[in-house]
C-alpha positions in Angstrom: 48.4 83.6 192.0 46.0 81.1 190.2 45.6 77.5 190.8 46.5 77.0 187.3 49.9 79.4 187.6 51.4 78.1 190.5 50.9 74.2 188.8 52.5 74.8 185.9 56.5 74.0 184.8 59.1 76.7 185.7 61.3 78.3 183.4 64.9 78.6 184.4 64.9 81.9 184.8 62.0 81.9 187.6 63.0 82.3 190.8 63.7 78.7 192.4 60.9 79.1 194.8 58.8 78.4 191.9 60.7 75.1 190.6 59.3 73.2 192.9 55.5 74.4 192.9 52.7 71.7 193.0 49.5 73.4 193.5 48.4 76.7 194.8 48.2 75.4 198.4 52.0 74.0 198.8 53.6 76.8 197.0 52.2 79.5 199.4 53.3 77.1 202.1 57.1 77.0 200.8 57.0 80.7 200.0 54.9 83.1 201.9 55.6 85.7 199.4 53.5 83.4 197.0 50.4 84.5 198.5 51.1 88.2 199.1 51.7 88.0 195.1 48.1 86.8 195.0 46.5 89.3 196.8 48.1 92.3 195.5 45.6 94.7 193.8 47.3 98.4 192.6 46.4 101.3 194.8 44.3 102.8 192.5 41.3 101.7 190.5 42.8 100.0 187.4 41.0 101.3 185.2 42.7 104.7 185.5 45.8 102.7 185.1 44.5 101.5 182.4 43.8 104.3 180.5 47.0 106.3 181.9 48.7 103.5 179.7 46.6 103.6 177.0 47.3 106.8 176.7 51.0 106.7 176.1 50.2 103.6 173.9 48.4 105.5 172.1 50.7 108.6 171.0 53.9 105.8 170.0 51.7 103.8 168.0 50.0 106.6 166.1 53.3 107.8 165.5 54.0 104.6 163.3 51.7 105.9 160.5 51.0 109.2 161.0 54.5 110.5 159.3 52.9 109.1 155.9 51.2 111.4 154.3 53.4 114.1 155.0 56.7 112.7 153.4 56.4 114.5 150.3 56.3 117.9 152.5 59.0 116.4 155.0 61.6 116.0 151.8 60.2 119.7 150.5 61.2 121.1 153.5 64.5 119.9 154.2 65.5 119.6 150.5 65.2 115.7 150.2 63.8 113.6 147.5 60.8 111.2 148.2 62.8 107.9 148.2 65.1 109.8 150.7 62.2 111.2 152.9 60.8 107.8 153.1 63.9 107.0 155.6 61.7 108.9 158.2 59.5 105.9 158.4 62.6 103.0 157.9 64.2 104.4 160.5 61.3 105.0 163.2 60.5 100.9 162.4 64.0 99.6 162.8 64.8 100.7 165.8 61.2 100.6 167.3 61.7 97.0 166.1 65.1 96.2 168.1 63.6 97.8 171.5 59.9 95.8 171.6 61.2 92.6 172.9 63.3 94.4 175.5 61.1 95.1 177.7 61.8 92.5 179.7 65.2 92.8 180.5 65.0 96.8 181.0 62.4 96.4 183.6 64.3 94.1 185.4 67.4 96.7 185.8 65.0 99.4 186.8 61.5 98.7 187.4 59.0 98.4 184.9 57.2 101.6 185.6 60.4 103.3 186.2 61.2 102.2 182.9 57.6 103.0 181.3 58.3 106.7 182.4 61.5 106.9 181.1 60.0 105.7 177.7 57.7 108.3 177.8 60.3 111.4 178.7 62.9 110.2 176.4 60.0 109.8 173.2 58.6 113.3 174.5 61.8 114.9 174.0 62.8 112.8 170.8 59.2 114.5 169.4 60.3 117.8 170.0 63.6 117.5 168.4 62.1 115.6 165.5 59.8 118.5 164.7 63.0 121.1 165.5 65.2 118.8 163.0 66.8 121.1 160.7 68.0 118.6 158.0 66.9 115.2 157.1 70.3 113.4 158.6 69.4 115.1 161.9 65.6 114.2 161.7 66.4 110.7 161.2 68.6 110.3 164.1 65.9 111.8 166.0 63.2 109.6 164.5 65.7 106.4 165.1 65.9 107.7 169.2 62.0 108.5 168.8 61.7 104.6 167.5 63.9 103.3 170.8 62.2 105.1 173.4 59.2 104.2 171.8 59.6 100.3 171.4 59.2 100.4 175.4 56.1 101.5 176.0 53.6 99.3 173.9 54.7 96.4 175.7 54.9 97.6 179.0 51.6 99.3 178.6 50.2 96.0 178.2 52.3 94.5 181.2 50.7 96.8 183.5 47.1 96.5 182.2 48.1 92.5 182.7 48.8 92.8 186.3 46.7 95.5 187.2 43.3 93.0 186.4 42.3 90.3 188.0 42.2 87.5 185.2 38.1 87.7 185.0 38.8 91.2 183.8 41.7 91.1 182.2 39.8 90.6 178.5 38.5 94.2 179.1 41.3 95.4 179.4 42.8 94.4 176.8 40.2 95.6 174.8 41.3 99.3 175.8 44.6 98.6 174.4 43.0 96.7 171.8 41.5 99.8 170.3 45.1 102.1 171.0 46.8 99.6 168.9 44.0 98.8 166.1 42.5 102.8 165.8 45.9 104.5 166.1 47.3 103.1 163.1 43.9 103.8 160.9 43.5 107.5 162.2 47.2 108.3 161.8 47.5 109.0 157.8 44.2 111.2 158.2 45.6 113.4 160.9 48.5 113.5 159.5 47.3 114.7 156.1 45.1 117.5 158.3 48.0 118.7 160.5 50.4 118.9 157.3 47.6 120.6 155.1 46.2 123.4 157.6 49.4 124.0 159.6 52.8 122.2 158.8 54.5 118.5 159.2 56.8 119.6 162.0 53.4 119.4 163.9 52.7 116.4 163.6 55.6 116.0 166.0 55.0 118.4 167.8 51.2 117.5 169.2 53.5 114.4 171.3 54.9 117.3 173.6 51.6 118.0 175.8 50.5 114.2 175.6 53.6 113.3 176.8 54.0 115.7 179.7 50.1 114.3 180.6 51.3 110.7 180.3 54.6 111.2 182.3 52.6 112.9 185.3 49.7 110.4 185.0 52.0 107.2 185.2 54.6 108.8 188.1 51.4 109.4 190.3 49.3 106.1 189.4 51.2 102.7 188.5 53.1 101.2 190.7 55.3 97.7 190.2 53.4 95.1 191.9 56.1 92.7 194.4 57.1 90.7 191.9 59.2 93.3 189.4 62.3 93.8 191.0 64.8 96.1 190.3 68.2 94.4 189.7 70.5 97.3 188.7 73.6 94.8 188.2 71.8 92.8 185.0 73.0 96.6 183.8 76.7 95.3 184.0 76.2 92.2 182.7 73.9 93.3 179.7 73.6 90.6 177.2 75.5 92.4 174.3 76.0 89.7 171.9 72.1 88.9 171.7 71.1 92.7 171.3 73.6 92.5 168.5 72.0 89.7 166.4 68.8 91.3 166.6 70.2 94.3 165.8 71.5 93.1 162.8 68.2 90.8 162.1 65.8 93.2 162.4 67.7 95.9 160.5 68.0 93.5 157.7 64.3 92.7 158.2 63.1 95.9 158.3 65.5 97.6 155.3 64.8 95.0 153.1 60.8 94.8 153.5 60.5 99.0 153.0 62.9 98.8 150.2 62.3 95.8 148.4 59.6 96.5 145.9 61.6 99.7 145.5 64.6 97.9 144.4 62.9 95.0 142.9 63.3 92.6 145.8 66.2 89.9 145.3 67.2 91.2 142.0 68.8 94.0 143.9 72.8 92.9 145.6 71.5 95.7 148.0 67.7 94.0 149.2 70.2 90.6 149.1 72.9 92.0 151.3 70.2 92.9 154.2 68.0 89.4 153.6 71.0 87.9 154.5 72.2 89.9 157.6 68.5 89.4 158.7 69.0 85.5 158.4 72.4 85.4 160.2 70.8 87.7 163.0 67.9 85.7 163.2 69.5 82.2 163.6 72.4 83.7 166.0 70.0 85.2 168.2 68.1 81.8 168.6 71.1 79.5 169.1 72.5 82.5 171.1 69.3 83.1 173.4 68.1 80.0 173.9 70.8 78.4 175.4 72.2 81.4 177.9 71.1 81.4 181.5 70.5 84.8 181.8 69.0 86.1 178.0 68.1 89.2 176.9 65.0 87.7 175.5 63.2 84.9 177.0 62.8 82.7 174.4 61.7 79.3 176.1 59.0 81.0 176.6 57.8 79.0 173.2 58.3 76.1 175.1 54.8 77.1 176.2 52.5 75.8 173.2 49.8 78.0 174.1 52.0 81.0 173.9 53.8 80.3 171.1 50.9 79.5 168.7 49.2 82.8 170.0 52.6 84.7 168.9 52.5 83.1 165.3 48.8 84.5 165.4 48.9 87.4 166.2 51.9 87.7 164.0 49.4 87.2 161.0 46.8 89.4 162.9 49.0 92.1 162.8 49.2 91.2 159.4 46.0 91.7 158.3 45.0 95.1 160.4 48.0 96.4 158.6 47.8 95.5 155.1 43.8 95.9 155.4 44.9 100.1 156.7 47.3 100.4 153.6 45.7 98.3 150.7 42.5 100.4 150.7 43.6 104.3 151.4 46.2 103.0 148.4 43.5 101.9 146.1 41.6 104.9 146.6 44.6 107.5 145.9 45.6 105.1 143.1 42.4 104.5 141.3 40.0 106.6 142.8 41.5 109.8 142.6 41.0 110.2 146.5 43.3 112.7 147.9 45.4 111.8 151.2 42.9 113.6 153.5 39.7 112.0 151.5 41.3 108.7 151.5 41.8 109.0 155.5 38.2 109.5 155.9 37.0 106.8 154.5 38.7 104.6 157.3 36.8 107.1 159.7 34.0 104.8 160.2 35.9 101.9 160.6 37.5 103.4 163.7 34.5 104.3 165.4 33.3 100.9 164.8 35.9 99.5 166.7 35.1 101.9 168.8 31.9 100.3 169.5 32.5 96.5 169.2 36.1 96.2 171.7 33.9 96.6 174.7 31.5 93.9 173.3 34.8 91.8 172.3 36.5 92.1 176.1 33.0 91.5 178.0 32.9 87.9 175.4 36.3 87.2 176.6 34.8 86.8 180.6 32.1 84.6 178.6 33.7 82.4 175.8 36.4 80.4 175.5 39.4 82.5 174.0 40.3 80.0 170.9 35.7 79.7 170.2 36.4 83.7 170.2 39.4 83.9 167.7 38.1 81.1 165.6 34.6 83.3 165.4 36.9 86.3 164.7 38.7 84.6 162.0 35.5 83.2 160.2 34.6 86.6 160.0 37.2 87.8 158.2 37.1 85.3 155.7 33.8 86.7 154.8 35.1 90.1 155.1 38.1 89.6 152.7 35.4 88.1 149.9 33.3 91.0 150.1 36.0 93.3 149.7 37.0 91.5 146.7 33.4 91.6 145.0 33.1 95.3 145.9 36.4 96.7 145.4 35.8 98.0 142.0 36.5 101.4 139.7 32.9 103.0 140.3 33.6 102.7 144.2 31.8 105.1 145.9 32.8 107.3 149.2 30.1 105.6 150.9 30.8 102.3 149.5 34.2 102.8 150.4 33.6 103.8 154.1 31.3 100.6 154.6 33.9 98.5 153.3 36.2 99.5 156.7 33.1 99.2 159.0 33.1 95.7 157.5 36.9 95.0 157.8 36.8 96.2 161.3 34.4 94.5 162.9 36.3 90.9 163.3 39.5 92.7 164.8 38.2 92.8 168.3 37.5 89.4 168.5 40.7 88.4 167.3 42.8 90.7 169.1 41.2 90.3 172.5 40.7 86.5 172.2 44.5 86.1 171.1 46.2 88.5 173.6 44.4 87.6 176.5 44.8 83.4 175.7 48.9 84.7 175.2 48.8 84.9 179.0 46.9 81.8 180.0 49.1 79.4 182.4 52.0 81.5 181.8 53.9 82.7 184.9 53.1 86.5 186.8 57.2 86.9 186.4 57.5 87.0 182.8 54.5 89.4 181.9 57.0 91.5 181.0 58.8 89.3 178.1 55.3 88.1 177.5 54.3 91.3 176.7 57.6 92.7 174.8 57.2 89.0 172.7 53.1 90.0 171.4 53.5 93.1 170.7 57.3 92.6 168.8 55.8 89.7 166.4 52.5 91.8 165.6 54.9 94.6 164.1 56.9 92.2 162.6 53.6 90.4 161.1 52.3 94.0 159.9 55.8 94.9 158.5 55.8 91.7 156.6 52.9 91.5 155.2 52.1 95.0 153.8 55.5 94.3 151.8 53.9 90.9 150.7 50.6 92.0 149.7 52.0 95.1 148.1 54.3 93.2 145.9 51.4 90.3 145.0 48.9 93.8 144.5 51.4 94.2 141.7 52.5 90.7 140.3 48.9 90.6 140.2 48.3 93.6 138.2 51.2 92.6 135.4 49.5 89.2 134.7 45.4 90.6 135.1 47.4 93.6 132.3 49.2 90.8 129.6 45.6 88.6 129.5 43.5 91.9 129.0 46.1 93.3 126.2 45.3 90.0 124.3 40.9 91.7 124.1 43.3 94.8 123.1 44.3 93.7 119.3 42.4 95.5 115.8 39.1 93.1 114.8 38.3 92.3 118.0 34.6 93.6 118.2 34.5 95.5 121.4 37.9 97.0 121.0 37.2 98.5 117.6 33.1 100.2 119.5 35.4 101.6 121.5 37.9 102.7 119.8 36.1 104.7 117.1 33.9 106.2 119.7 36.3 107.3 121.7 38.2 108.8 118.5 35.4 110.6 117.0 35.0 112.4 120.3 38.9 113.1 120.7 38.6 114.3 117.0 36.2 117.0 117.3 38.0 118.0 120.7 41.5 118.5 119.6 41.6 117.5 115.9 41.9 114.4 113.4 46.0 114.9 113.9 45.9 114.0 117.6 42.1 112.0 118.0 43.6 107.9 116.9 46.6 108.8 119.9 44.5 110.0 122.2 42.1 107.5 121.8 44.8 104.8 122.4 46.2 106.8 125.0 42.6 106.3 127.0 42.0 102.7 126.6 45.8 102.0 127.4 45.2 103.8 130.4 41.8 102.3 131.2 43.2 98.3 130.9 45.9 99.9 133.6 43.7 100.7 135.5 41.3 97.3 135.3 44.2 95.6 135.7 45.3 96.9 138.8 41.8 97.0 140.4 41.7 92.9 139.6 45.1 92.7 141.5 43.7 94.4 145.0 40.6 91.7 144.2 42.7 88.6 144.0 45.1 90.1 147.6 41.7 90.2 149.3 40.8 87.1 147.9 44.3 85.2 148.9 44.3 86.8 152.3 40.5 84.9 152.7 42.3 81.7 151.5 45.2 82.5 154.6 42.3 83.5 157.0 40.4 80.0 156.8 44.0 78.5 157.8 43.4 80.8 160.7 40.5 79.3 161.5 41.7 75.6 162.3 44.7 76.9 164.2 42.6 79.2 166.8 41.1 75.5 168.0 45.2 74.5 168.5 45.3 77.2 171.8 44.1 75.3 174.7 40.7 75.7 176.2 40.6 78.2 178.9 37.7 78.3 181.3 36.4 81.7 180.5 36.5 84.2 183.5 38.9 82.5 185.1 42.4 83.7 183.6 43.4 80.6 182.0 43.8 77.0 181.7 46.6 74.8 179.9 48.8 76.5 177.9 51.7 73.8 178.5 55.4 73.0 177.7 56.2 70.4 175.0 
């Protein structure tokens, strides 16, 4: 353990050994197992750790998005409609939602790599019956067990790489699962749309069965639970039931009312205002409820850290941005473009491969620069991303265009991510990785959950304001609107008549102001999530100043 570990306040829910810790040097005096905590290294060379985890990572989080294209065949198959078939992906969130933060508590009552490996067998077989399902009732069960077993394993996966490297190195490994959690969700839509077109969308489940065997053999023969996860088997028998029911209820309400809102025009709808309200009552239960028992479910004093908690309310808006950023432009390009799902997916291609390039660069910077320097960089840069997008997001778009656009998003992500994730852990004590973990990764879906619903709904508020100022350059007399008209008539009249050639006409420059109008609403989203990223910018400086290479530094209680 570090200097700066063993120094700082205990939570009550450390072991008392650590209550009354100075310094490095007394603690290891008052409890030899101190020091055998610091010297433990895993059996194996990490990095194979590393990418045994990454691996398993990677199938559950591509599963988040790779289900999308392939609705409209899902509800085909089993005789659904599209607004039905869309429960595939509600249902995979909700519960995947519930199980993040749990993490914690699970690998307390069996180890966290006993734990991890259950994860694994129980999404594995959840896959198989997913693909298997016979009717969409039974395939969303499946897809809600799918979601549970596979809210464990992103946070543990990030646990282990935690533990497994020293601090100095622990920036490059986060870059690993940096890229599992960035490129997963930008390549899912275009497999998906490849697996659905060439073979069918019950393979898209399917592909998990071999990857998970791998995973499960991998993880059994190479991670091991370093001496401070204990198993406790009776935390089973006194399980915390009251808090897994408020966040139940609040993140069910969260999650049904952000994929259904815009559907149901938001608060307008008794049913979107029925679930905003279970999701407040959950929310504020769970708090009062967690924070004050001894033994909680979720660790939620862990925001007494500052550092911590101000790296949880970025990466919430981190995971934000990576999300709305992989659904704002494949939807432009269906929308307006004419891109089909498969064309749209490729476009993002490029963008993958540059993160691809650019997270090794991002976790090496981490063992060099100061973590908040890092995300305040990152940040800057995606101000000047989210301008560009809005100069060059326009109707005459090309392919190529398109695909530099991505490169261009992408390339500040590393610097965020890695910066953010590794400062999460600065100061904060080797016994809650776990909830530390569980706590990143839960708010980063919840930021990417909430903010593709917001910038969805602004893309068309947007759209309907940008469409009643352009119908007013739409009236008779106006110069350029009667050019256009008349030329567009005389062509429609020698095409398909005098009779039809005025409607027509109409019909095309109604359809054209659509069309502008909507184009103007993704500019002003990119432009409002610039305004939001130079916000970022001053808070990166709030985390504390870590001396780089070193693990940490600060990261206090107030």
């Amino acid at each position: 353990m570090s200097a700066i570990d063993s120094t700082l306040p205990a939570l009550p829910s450390d072991p008392a050994a650590r209550s009354n810790a100075t310094g490095a040097g007394s603690s290891e005096m008052q409890n030899p197992n101190l020091a055998q905590h610091a010297a433990w290294k895993p059996r194996v060379n990490p990095w194979l750790i590393a990418m045994t985890v990454a691996l398993a990572a990677f199938m559950e989080v591509l599963d988040t998005s790779i289900a999308n294209v392939a609705l409209p065949h899902i509800g085909g198959s089993l005789g659904a409609s599209t607004d039905e078939a869309t429960w595939v992906l509600t249902s995979y969130l909700v519960s995947n939602a519930i199980v993040l933060p749990l993490g914690g508590w699970a690998s307390s009552v069996m180890g966290r790599r006993n734990f991890f490996a259950v994860c694994i067998t129980g999404f594995t077989a959840a896959s198989f019956l997913c693909g298997a399902a016979p009717s969409l009732p039974i395939l969303l069960l499946c897809r809600v067990l799918q979601g549970m077993f596979g809210g464990g394993m992103q946070p543990m996966a990030q646990a282990i790489m935690a533990d497994s490297f020293e601090p100095q190195k622990r920036g490059q490994a986060f870059a690993l699962y940096g890229l599992v959690a960035v490129l997963a969700p930008s390549i899912g839509p275009t497999l998906g749309g490849w697996i659905t077109d060439n073979f069918s969308w019950r393979w898209i489940f399917f592909i998990n069965i071999p990857v998970g065997i791998l995973a499960f053999i991998l993880v059994t023969r190479l991670v091991e639970d370093p001496p401070w996860i204990k198993a406790d088997r009776s935390r089973l028998r006194n399980m915390d039931y009251v808090g897994l029911g408020f966040l139940t209820l609040a993140m069910g309400g969260l999650q049904i009312m952000l994929d259904k809102g815009e559907e149901n025009d938001w608060f307008s709808s008794p049913f979107i205002c029925l679930f905003a309200v279970l999701f407040i009552v959950g929310i504020i239960g769970l708090f009062l409820w967690e924070w004050n028992k001894k033994d909680p479910l979720i660790n939620l004093r862990l925001f007494r850290y500052r550092n911590f908690a101000i790296c949880c309310f970025l990466m919430m808006l981190v995971g934000g941005v990576l999300n709305a950023n992989t659904v704002l432009q494949p939807q432009f390009t269906q929308q307006l473009l004419g891109y089909n799902a498969t064309t749209a997916g490729l476009a993002l291609t490029y963008g993958g491969l540059t993160l691809v390039f650019m997270m090794p660069l991002a976790g090496i910077a981490t063992g060099k620069i100061s973590a908040r320097y890092l995300a305040a960089f990152g940040f800057m840069m995606l101000v000047i991303t989210f301008r560009y997008a809005a100069n060059v997001t326009n109707l005459q778009m090309s392919f190529a265009e398109a695909s530099w656009l991505r490169v261009v998003q992408m390339f500040p992500l590393p610097f965020c991510f890695i910066s953010i994730t590794t400062a999460a852990y600065v100061g904060m004590p080797k016994e809650q990785s776990n909830q530390v973990a569980g706590l990143i990764n839960f708010v980063r879906n919840i930021g990417g959950s909430i903010l593709i619903a917001i910038t969805n709904a602004q893309v068309t508020s947007r759209a309907m304001w940008h469409e009643q100022h352009l119908q007013q350059a739409m009236q008779p007399g106006t110069i350029a609107f009667d050019l256009h008209q008349k030329a567009l008539t005389g062509a429609y009249n020698n095409a398909f008549g005098v009779a039809n050639g005025s409607a027509l006409a109409m019909a095309q420059i109604y359809n054209q102001m659509l069309a502008q109008a909507r184009m103007q609403g993704y500019q002003d989203v990119y432009m409002e999530l610039s305004y939001a990223s130079i916000v970022l910018v001053f808070l990166a400086f709030m985390l504390s100043k870590n001396k780089p290479g070193a693990g940490g530094g600060g990261g206090g209680m107030h």
